[in-house]
C-alpha positions as CSV (number, residue, x, y, z in Angstrom):
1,X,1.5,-21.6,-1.7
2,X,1.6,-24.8,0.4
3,X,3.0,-28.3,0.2
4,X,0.3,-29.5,-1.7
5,X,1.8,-27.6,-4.7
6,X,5.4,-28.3,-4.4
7,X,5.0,-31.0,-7.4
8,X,3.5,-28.5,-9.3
9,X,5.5,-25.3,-8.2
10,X,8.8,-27.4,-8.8
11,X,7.5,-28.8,-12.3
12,X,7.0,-25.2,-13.5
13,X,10.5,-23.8,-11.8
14,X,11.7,-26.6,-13.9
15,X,10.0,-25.0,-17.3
16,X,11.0,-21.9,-16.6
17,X,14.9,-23.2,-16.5
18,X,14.5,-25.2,-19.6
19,X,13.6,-21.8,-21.4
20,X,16.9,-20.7,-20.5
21,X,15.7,-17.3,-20.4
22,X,14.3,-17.1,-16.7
23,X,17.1,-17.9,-14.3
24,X,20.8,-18.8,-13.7
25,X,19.3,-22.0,-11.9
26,X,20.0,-25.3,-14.2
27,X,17.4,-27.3,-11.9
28,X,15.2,-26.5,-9.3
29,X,15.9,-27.2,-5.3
30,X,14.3,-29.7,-3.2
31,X,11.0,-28.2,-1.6
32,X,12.4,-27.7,1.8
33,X,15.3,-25.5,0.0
34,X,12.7,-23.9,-1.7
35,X,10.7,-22.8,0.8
36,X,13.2,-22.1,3.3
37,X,14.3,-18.8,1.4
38,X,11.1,-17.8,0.5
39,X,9.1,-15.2,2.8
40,X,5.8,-17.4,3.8
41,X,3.4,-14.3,4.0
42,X,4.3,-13.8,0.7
43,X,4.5,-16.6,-1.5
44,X,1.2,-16.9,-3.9
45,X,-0.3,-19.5,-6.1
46,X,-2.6,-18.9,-9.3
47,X,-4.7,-21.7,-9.4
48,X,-6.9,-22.8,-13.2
49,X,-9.8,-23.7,-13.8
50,X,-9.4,-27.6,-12.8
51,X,-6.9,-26.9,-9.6
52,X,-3.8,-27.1,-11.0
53,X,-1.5,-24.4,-10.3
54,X,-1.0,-22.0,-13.8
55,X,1.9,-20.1,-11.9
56,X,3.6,-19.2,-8.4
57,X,5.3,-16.1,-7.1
58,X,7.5,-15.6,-4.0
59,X,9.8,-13.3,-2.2
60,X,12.8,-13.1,0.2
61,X,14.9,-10.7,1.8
62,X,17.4,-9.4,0.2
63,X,19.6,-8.4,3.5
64,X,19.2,-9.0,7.1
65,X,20.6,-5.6,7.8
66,X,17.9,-3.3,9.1
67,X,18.0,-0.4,7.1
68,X,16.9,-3.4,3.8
69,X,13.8,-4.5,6.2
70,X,11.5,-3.1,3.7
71,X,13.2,-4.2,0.9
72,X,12.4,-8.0,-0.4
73,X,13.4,-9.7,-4.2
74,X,10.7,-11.8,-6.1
75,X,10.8,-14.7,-8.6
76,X,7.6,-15.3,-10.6
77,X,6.8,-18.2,-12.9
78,X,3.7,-18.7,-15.1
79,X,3.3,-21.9,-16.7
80,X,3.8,-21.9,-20.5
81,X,0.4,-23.3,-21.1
82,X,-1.3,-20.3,-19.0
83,X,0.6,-17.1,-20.6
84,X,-1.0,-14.3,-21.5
85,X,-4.3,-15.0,-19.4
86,X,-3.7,-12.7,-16.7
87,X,-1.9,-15.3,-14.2
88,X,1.1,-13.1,-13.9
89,X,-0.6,-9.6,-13.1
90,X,-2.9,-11.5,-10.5
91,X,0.3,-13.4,-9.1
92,X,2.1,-9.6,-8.9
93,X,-0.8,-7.2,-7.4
94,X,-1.3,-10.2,-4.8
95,X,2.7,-9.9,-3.7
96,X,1.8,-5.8,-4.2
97,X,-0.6,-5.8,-1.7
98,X,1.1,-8.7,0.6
99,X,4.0,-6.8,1.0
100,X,2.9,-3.2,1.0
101,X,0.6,-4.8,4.2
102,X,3.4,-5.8,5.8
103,X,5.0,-2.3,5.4
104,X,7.5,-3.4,2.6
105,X,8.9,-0.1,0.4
106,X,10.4,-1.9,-2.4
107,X,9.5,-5.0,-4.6
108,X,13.0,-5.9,-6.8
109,X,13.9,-8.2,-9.6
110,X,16.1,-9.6,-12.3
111,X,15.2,-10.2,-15.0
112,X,17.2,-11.1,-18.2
113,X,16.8,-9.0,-21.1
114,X,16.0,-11.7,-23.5
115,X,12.9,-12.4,-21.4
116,X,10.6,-9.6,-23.0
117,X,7.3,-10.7,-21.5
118,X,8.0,-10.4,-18.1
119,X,9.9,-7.1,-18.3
120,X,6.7,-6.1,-19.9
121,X,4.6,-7.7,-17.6
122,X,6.7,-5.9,-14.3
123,X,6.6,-2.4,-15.9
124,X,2.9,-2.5,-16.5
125,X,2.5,-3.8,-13.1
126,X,4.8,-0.4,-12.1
127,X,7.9,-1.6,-12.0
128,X,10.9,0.8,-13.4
129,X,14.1,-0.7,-14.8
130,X,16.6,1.2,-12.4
131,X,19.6,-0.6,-14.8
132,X,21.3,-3.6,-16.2
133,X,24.1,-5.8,-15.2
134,X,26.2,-6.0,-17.5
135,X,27.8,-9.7,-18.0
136,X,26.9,-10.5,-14.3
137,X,27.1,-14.3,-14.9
138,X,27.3,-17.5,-17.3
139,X,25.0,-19.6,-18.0
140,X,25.5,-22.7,-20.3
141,X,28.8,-21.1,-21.0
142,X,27.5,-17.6,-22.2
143,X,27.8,-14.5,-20.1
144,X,24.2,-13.0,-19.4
145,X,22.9,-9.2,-18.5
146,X,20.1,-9.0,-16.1
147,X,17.8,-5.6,-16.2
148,X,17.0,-4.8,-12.0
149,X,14.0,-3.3,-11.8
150,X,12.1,-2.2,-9.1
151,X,8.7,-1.3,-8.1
152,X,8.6,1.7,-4.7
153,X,5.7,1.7,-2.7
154,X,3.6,4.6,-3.1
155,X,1.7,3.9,0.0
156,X,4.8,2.4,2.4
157,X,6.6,5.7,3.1
């Protein structure tokens, strides 16, 4: 992921919040927001067939403390026109093997429950829902749940 795909990368952020189903977010940040939470050895792009980016995945740190320097959280987005094509498994495994490179033990996410493709998408990718947040926040006026799940290393020990 680079600035040459921030239109792009913002344009499908801004999908994904229109679904009202991916995130608390009601519109994406600027770029230079975006990027600067986001971990740059491990932010990914899934290009098409013509260039044009079919989805984007990215990490950051969930703590500065030490004992979480293995531990980093992900937001994935696939473009509604390229679902169920494979962009989201290639996007995952390459943030799999990024991280677990880099000696990172634990991938985490939330994701709410209404969102049924990507929880099925993380847990054949070998992620485990570890629980769910119950009425963690509103959205729109409505409290949501989000399901954490988590994928562990199993070569990072």
């Amino acid at each position: 992921m680079a600035d040459e795909h921030a239109e792009q990368v913002l344009d499908i952020f801004r999908l994904g919040i229109a679904t009202g189903d991916a995130t608390f977010e009601t519109e994406p940040p600027t770029w230079e927001r975006f990027v600067a939470g986001k971990l740059p050895g491990h932010r990914f792009v899934a290009l098409d067939e013509s260039g044009h980016v079919a989805g984007w995945i990215a990490c950051r740190r969930v703590s500065d403390r030490v004992a979480y320097a293995g531990v980093v959280e992900h937001s994935i987005y696939v473009h509604p026109g390229a679902g169920r094509r494979g962009v989201g498994r290639t996007l995952l495994h390459a943030v799999i093997d990024s991280t677990e490179a880099a000696g990172i033990w634990t991938i985490q996410s939330g994701v709410f429950p209404e969102n049924t493709g990507s929880l099925a998408l993380h847990t054949a990718c070998g992620f485990r829902v570890i629980g769910t947040r119950d009425r963690v926040g509103r959205l729109h006026g409505r409290w949501r749940d989000v399901v954490l799940l988590e994928r562990r290393s199993p070569v990072v020990t």
